[in-house]
C-alpha positions in Angstrom: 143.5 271.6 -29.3 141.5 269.2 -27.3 138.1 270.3 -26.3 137.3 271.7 -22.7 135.9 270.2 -19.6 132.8 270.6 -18.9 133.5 273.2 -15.9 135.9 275.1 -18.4 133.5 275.6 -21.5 131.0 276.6 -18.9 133.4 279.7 -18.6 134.0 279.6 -21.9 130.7 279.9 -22.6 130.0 282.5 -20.1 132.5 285.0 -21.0 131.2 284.2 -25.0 127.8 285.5 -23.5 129.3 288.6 -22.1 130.8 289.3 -25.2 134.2 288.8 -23.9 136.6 287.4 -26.6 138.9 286.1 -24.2 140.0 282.5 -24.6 140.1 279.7 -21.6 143.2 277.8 -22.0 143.2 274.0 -20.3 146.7 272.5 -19.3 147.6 268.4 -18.6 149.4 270.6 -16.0 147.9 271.7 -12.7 146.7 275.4 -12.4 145.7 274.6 -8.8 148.1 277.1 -7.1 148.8 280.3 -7.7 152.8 279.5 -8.6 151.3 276.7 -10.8 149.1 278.8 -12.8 151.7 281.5 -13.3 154.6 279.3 -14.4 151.8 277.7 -17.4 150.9 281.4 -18.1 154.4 282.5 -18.5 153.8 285.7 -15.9 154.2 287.0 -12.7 153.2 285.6 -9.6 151.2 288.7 -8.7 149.3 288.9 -12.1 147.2 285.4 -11.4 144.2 286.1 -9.3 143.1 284.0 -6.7 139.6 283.5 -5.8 139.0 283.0 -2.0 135.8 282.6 -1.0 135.1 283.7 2.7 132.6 283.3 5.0 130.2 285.8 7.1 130.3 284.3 11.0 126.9 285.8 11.9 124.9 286.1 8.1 126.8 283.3 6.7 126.9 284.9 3.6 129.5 284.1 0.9 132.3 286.9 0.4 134.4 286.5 -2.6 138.0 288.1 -2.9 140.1 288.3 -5.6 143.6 289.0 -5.1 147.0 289.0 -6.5 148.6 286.0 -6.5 151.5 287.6 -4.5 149.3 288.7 -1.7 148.1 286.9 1.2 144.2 288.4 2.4 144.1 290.0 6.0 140.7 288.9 6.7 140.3 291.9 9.4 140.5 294.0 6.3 137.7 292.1 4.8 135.8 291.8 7.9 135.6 295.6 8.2 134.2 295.6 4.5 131.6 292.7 5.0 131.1 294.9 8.5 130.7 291.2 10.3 133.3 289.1 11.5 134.6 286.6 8.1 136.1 282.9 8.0 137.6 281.1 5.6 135.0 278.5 4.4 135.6 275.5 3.9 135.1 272.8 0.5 132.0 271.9 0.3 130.6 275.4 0.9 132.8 276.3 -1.7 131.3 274.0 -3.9 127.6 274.6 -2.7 128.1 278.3 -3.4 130.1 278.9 -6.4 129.6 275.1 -8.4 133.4 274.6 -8.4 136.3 272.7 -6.5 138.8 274.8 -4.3 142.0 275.2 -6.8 140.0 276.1 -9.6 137.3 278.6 -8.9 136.7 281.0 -11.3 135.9 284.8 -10.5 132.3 284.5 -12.1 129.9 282.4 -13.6 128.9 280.8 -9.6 125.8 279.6 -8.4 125.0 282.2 -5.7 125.7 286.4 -6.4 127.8 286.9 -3.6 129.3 290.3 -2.3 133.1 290.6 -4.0 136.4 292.8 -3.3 138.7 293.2 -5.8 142.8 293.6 -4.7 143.8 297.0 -5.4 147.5 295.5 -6.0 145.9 293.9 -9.6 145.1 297.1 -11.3 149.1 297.6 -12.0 149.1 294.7 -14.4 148.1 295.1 -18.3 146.9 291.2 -17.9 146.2 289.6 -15.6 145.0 285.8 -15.5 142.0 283.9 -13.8 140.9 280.5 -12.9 138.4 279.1 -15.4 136.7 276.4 -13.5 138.9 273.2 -13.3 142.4 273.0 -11.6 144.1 273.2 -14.7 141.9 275.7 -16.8 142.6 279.5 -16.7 141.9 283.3 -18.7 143.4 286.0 -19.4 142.0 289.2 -19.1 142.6 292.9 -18.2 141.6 294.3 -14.4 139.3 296.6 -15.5 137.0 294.0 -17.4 137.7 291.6 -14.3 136.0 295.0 -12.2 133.0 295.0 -14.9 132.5 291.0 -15.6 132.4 290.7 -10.8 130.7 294.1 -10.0 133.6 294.0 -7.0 134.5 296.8 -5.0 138.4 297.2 -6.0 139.9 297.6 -2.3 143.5 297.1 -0.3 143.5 293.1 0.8 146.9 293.1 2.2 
């Protein structure tokens, strides 16, 4: 096994410090979309999370939301939540806030704390798997440890 990127062992490393024995796996394949990620993890669509990072319009505030890769967000949900009006923000914010590229943002280790909702639909799943910083790195780990690893508020997204 080849050693990880840079961006990947810093997951690695992260979830080591949590005391988290779970493994990040890297691919030659992309991980980038959520189809991609579960066809290298041999699962279902809905059990690869996503990590979207929105956007508050008047704090501009970073909101992160984690949700099953079968769901698409409904950002009135969200905006309710965040109780201000939400966007979807765009790379480099991305970047600025969380220290990773759009396609492989994992749901911890970023640069900035940043209010989180967890997708109800995810707690169904035994596993479920993450992004682990590159666009071909990922995790796997169970939804209730994803709950205690983000401190996120485990809502409906959909």
């Amino acid at each position: 096994m080849s050693p990880l990127s840079s961006s990947a062992q810093k997951i690695q490393d992260l979830l080591d410090s949590l005391g988290y024995s779970y493994v990040v796996i890297e691919y030659a394949e992309s991980t980038r979309t959520a189809q991609e990620a579960a066809d290298r993890a041999g699962c279902e669509l809905g059990q690869i999370v996503k990590s979207l990072i929105f956007q508050g319009k008047s704090s501009g505030k970073p909101i992160l939301v984690l949700t099953s890769g079968a769901n698409r967000v409904d950002e009135k949900l969200i905006s309710k939540y965040a109780g201000e009006p939400i966007r979807r923000a765009d790379a480099d914010f991305v970047r600025s806030v969380t220290g990773f590229a759009i396609g492989g943002v994992p749901p911890i280790g970023h640069n900035e704390k940043m209010e989180t909702y967890l997708d109800e639909d995810l707690q169904q799943y035994l596993v479920i798997w993450a992004a682990a910083g590159t666009p071909n790195a990922i995790f796997k780990l169970s939804p209730s440890d994803l709950q205690k690893m983000t401190g996120g508020r485990t809502v409906q997204v959909k």
